[in-house]
N, CA, C and O atoms as a Tinker XYZ file with bonds, in Angstrom:
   232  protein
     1  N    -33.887000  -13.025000  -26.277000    73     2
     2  CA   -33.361000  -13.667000  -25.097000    64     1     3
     3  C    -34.408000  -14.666000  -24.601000    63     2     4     5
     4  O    -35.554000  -14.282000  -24.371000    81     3
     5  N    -33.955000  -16.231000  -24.392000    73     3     6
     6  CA   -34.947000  -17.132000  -23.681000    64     5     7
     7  C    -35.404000  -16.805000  -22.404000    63     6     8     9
     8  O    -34.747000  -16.221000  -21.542000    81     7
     9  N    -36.632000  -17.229000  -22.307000    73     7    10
    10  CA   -36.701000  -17.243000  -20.726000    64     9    11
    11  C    -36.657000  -18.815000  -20.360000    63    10    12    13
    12  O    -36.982000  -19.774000  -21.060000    81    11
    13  N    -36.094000  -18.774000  -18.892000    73    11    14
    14  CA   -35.900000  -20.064000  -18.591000    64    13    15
    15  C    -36.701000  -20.476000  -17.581000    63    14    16    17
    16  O    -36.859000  -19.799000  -16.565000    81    15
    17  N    -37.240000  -21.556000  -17.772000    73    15    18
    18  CA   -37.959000  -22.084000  -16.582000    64    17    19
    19  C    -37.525000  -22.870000  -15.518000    63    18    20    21
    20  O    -37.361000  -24.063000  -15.771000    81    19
    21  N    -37.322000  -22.519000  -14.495000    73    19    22
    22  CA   -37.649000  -23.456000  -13.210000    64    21    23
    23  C    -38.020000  -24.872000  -12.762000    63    22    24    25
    24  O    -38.772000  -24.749000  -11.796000    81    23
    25  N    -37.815000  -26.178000  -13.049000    73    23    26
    26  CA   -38.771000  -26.550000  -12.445000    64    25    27
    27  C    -38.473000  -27.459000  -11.630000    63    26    28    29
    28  O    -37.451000  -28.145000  -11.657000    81    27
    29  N    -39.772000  -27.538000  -10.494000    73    27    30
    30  CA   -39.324000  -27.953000   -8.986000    64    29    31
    31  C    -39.762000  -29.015000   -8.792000    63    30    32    33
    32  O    -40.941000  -29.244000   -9.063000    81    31
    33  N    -38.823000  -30.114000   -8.188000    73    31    34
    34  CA   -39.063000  -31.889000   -8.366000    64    33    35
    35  C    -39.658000  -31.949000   -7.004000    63    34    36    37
    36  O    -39.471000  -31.455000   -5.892000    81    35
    37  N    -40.620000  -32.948000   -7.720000    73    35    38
    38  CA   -41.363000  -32.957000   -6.410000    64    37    39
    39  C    -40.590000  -34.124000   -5.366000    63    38    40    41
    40  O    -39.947000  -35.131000   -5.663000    81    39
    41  N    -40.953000  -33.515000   -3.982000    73    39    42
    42  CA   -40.087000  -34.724000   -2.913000    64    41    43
    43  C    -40.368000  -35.605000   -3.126000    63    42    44    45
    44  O    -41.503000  -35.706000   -3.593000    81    43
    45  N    -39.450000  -37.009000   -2.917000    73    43    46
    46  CA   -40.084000  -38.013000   -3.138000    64    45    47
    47  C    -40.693000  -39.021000   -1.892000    63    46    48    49
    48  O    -39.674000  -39.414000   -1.324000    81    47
    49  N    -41.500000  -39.430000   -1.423000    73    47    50
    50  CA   -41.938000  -39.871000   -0.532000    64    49    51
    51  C    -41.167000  -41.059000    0.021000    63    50    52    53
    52  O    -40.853000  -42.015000   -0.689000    81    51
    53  N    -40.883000  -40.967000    1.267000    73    51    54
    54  CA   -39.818000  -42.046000    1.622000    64    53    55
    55  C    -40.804000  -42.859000    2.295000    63    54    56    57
    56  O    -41.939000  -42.560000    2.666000    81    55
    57  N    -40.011000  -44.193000    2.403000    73    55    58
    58  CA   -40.791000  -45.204000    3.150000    64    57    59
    59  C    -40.809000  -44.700000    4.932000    63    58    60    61
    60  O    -39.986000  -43.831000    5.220000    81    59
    61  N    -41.472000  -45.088000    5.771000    73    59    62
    62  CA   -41.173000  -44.615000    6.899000    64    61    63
    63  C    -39.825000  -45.783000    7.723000    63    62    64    65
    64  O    -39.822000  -47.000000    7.539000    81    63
    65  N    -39.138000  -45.285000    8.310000    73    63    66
    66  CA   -38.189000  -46.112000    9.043000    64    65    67
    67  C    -38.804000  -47.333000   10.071000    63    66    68    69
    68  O    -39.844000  -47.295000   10.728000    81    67
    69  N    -38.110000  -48.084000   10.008000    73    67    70
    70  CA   -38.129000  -49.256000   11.289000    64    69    71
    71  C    -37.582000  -48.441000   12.136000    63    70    72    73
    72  O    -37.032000  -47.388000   11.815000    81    71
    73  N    -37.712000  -48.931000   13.431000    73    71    74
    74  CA   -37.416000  -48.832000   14.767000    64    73    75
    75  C    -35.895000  -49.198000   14.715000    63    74    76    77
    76  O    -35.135000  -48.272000   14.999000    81    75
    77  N    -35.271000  -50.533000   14.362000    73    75    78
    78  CA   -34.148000  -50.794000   14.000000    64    77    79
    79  C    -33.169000  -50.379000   13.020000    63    78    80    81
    80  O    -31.963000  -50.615000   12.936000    81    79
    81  N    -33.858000  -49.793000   12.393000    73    79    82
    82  CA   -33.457000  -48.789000   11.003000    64    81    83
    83  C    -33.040000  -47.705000   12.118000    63    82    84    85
    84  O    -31.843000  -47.561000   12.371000    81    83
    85  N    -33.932000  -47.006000   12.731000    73    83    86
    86  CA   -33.197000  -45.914000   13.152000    64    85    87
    87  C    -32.331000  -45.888000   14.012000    63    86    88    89
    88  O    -31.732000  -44.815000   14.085000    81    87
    89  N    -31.945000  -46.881000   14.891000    73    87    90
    90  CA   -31.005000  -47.638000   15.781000    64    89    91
    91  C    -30.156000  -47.488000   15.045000    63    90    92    93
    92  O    -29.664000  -46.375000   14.859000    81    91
    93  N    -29.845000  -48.319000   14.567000    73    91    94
    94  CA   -28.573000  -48.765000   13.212000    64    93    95
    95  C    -27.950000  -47.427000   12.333000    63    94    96    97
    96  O    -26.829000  -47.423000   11.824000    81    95
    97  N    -28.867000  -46.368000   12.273000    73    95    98
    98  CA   -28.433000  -45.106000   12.037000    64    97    99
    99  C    -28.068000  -44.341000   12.792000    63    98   100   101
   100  O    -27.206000  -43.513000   12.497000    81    99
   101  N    -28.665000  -44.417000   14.050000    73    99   102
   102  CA   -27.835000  -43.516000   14.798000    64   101   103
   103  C    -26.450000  -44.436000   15.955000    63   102   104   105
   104  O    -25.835000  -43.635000   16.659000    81   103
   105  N    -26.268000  -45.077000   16.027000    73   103   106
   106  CA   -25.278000  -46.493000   15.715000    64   105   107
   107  C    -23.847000  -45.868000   14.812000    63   106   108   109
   108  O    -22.666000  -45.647000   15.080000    81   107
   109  N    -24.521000  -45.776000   13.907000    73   107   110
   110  CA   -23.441000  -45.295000   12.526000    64   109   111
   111  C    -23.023000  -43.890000   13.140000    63   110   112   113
   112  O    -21.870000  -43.917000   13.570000    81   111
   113  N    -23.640000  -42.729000   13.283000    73   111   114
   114  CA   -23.595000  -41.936000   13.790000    64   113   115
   115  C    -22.801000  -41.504000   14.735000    63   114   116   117
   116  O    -22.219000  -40.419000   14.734000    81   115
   117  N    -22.743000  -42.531000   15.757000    73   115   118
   118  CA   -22.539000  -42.068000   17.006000    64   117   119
   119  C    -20.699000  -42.765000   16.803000    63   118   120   121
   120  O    -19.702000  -42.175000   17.220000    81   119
   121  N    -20.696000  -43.929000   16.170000    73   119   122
   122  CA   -19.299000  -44.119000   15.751000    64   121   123
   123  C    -18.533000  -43.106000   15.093000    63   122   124   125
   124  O    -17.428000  -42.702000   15.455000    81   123
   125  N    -19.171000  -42.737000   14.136000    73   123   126
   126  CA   -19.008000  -41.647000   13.305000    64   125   127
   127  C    -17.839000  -40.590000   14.269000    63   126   128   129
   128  O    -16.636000  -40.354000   14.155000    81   127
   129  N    -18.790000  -40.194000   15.118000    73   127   130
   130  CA   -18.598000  -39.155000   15.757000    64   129   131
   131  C    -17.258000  -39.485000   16.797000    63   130   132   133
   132  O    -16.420000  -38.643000   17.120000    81   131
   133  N    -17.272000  -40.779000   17.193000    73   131   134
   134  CA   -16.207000  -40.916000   18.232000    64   133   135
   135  C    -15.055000  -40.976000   17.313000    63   134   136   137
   136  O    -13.987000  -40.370000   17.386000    81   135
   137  N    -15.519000  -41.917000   16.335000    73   135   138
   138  CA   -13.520000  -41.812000   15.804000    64   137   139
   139  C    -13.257000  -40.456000   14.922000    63   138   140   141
   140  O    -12.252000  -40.422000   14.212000    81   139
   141  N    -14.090000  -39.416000   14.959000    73   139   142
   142  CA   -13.937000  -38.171000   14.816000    64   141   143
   143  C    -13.487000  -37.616000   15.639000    63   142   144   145
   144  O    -12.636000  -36.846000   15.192000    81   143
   145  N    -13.607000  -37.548000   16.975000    73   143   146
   146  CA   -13.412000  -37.231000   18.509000    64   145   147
   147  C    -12.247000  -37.613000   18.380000    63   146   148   149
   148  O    -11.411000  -36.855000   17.888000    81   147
   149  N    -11.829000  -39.257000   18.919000    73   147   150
   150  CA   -10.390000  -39.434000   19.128000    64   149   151
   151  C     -9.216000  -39.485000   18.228000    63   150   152   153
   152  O     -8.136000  -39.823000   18.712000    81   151
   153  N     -9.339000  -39.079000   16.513000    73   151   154
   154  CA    -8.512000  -38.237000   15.862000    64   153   155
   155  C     -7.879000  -36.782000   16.373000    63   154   156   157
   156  O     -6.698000  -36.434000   16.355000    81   155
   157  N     -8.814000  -36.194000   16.744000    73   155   158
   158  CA    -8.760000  -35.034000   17.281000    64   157   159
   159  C     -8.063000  -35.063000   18.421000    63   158   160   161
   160  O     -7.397000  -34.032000   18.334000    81   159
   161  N     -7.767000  -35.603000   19.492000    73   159   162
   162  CA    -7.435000  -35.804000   20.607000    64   161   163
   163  C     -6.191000  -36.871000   21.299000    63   162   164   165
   164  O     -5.625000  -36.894000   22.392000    81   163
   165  N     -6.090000  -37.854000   19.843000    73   163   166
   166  CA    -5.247000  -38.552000   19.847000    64   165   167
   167  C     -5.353000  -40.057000   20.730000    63   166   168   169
   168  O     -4.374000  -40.801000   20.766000    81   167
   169  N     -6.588000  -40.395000   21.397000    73   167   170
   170  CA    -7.031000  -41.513000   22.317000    64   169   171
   171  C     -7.072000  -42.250000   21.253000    63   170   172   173
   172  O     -7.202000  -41.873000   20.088000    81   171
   173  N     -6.911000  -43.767000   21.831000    73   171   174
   174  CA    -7.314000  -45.220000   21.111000    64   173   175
   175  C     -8.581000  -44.876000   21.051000    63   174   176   177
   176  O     -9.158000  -43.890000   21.509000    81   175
   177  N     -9.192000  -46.311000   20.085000    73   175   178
   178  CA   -10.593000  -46.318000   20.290000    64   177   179
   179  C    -10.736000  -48.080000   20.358000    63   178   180   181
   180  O    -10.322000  -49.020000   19.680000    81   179
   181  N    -11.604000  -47.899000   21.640000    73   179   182
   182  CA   -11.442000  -49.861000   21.754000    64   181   183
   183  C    -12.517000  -50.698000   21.053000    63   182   184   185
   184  O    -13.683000  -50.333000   21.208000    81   183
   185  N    -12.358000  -51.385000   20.575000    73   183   186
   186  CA   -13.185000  -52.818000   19.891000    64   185   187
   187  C    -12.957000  -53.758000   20.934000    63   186   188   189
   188  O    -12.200000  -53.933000   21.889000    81   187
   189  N    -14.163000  -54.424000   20.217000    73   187   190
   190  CA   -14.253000  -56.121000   21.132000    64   189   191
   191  C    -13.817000  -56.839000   19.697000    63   190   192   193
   192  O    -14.442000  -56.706000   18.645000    81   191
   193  N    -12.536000  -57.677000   19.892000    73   191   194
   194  CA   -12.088000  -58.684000   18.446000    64   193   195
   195  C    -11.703000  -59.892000   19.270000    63   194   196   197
   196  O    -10.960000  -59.927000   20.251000    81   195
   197  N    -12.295000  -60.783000   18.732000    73   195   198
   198  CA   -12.132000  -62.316000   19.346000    64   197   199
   199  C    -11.350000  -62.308000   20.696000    63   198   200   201
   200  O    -10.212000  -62.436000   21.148000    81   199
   201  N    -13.155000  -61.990000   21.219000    73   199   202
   202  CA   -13.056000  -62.152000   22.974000    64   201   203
   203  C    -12.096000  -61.200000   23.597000    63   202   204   205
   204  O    -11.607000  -61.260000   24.726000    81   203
   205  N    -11.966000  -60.571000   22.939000    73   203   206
   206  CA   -10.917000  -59.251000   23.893000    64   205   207
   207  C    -11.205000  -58.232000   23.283000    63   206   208   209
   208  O    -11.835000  -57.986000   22.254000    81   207
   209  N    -10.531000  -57.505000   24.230000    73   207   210
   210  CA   -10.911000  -56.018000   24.365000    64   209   211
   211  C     -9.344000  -55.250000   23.817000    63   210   212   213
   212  O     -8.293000  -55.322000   24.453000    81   211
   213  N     -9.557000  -54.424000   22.302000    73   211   214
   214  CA    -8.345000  -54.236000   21.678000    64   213   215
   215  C     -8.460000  -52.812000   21.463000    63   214   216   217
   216  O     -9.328000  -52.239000   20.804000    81   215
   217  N     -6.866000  -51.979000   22.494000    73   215   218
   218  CA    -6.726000  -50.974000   21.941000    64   217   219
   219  C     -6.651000  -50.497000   20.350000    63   218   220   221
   220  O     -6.006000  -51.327000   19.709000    81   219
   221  N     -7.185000  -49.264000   19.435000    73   219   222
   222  CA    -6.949000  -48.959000   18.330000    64   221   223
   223  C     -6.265000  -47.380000   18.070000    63   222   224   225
   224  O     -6.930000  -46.401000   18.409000    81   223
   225  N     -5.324000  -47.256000   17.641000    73   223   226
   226  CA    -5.254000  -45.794000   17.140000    64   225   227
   227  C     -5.934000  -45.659000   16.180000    63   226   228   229
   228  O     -5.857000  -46.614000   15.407000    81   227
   229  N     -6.804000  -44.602000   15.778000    73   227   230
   230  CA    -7.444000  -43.841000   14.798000    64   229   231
   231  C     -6.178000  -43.877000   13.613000    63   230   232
   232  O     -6.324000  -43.301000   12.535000    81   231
């Protein structure tokens, strides 16, 4: 019977984030989360589209 080995990748070192990087992610996020919300609940969700302010259903 083989024995099997393991082996464990090492992490890979990430660059560190911008300031705007992490904006822009939690940005994504936070949209994320609302048109998750108003699926659930059934509310529009409003945009700004050429100069107005436009109801959306999910």
């Amino acid at each position: 019977m083989a024995v099997r080995r393991i082996v464990k990748k090492k992490a890979r070192r990430k660059e560190p984030e911008t300031f705007a990087d992490g904006v822009a992610r939690g940005l994504r996020m936070a949209a994320r989360s609302a048109r998750k919300t108003a699926r659930m609940y059934g509310t529009p969700l409003y945009f700004w589209e050429n100069g107005r302010v436009v109801a959306r259903k999910p």
